[in-house]
C-alpha positions in Angstrom: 55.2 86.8 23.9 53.7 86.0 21.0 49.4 85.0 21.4 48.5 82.2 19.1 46.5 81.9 16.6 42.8 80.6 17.3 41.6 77.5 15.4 39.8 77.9 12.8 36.5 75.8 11.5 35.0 76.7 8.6 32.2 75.7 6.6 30.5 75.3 3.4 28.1 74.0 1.3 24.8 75.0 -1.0 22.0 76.7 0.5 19.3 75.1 2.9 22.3 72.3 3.7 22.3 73.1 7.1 25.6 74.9 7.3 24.9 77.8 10.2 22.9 75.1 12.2 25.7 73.1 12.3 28.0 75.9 13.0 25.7 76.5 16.0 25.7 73.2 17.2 29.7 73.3 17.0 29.5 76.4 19.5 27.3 75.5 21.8 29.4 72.2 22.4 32.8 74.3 22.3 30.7 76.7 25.1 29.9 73.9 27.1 33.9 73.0 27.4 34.8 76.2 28.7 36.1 77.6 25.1 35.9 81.1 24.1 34.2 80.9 20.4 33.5 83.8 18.0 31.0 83.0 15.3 31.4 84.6 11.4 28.2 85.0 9.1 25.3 86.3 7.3 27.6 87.0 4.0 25.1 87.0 1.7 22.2 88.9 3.3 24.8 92.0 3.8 26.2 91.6 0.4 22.2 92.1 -0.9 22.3 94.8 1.2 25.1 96.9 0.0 23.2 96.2 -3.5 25.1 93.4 -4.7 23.2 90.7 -7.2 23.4 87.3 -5.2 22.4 83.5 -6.0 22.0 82.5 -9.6 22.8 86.4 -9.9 25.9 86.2 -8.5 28.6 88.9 -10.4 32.8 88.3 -10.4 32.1 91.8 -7.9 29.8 90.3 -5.6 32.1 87.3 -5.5 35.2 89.4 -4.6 33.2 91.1 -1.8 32.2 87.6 -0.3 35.5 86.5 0.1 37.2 89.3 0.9 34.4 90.4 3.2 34.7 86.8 4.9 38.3 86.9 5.2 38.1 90.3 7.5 35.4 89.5 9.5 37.5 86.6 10.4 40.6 88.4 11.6 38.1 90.2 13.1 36.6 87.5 15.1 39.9 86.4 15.8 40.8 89.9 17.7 37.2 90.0 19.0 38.1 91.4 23.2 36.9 88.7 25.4 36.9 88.1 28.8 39.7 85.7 27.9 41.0 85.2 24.1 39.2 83.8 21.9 40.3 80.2 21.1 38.5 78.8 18.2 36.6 81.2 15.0 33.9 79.3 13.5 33.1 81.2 9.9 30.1 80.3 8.2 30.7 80.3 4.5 35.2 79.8 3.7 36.0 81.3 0.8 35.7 78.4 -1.8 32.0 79.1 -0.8 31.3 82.7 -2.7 33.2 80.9 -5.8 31.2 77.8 -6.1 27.9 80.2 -6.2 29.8 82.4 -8.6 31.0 79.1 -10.7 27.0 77.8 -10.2 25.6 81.4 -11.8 27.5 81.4 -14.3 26.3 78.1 -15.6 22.8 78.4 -14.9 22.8 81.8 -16.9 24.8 79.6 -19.6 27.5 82.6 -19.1 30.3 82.1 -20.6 33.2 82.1 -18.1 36.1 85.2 -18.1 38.9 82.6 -17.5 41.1 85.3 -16.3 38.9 86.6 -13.8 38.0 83.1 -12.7 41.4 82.4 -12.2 42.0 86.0 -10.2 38.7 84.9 -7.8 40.4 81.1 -7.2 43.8 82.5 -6.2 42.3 84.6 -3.9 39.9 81.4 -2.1 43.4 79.9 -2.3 44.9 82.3 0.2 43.4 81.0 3.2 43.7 77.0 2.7 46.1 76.9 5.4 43.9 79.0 7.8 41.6 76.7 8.3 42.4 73.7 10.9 39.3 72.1 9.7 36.4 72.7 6.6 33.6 70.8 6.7 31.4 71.0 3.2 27.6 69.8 3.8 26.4 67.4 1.0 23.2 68.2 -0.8 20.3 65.8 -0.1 17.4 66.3 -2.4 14.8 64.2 -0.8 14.8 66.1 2.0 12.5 69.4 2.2 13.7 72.9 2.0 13.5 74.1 5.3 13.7 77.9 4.3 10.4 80.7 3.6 12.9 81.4 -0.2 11.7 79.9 -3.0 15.0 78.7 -3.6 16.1 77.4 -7.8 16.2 73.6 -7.7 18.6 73.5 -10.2 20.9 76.5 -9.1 21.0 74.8 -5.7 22.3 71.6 -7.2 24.8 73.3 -9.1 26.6 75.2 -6.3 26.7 71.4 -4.4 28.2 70.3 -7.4 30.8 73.6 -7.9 31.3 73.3 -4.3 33.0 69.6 -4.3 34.4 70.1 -7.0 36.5 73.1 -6.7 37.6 71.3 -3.4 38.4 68.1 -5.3 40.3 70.1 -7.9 42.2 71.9 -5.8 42.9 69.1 -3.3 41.9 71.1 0.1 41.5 68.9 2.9 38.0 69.1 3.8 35.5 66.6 5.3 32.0 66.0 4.1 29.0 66.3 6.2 25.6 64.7 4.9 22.4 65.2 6.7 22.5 62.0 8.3 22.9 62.1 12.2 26.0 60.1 12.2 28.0 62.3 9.9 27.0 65.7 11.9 27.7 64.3 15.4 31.3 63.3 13.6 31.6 67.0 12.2 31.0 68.2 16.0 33.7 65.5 17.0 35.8 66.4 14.7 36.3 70.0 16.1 36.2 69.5 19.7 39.6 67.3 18.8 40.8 70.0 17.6 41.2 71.9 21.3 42.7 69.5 23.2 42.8 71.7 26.6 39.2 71.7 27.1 37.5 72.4 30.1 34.9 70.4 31.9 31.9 71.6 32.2 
């Protein structure tokens, strides 16, 4: 018999935006209905690692690892042994992510683009749109502080939240935005507990 797939939430979204908080908050409601949840992440930190330029720095190579890094750690999730399989991957950062930085870098370095390999790093974002049940993409706020001890680039920060909607408007993936405002997260947490209709009551 053939074991299906688990759902998969992904999100999104500029730095500081509140994308793994959300994510968290996501699990811990899936947890508390009984569903088995494996959690994706820290993409960036272990691409600085391995030496690769990130943020305004960000290189077509250190793109390539992101996504292709993201995509295996989420088949990996996926196939994570459980006590029981696991029903729903949450992966924080989808693959339009790395190529709205990369896009954002190469505007605030006033680089001009390689179309070709711009166009190689978008079809491979492009191969898992229908992987993910449900993308949310956090909206930048700038009035509210940066709750982070980087002294993140103001600018750089604006342009991935503007690469990052746009890619997703240009491309026409289904996605749903998530401001900061309490209303819009608690929908975003809604939104994916919909999405496993056998849950479990706590």
């Amino acid at each position: 018999m053939t074991t299906p797939q688990p759902i998969r939430i992904g999100v999104m979204g500029t730095h500081s935006t509140g994308k793994t908080t959300l994510l968290k908050r996501i699990e811990m409601e899936l947890r508390a209905h009984g569903i088995p949840v494996a959690r994706t992440g820290r993409l960036g930190k272990r691409a600085a690692l391995t030496g690769l330029p990130k943020m305004q720095h960000h290189t077509a190579a250190s793109t390539e690892w992101v996504i292709t890094q993201g995509i295996a750690d989420e088949i990996a999730a996926a196939a994570r042994p459980a006590p029981e399989p696991i029903q729903v991957v949450l992966a924080d950062r989808a693959a339009w992510d790395a190529l709205a930085y990369f896009h954002a870098a190469q505007q605030w370095r006033q680089k001009t683009h390689d179309l070709l390999e711009c166009e190689r790093l978008r079809l491979l974002a492009s191969t898992q749109a229908q992987k993910y049940n449900l993308l949310l993409a956090t909206v930048l706020d700038e009035a509210l502080p940066v709750e982070s001890k980087h002294d993140y680039d103001a600018r750089y920060r604006a342009l991935v939240d503007h690469h990052t909607h746009a890619l997703l408007a240009e491309d026409k993936i289904p996605h749903q935005r998530v401001t900061s405002d309490p209303g819009s997260q608690a929908n975003a947490v809604e939104l994916a507990l919909q999405l496993c209709p056998n849950q479990a009551t706590p």
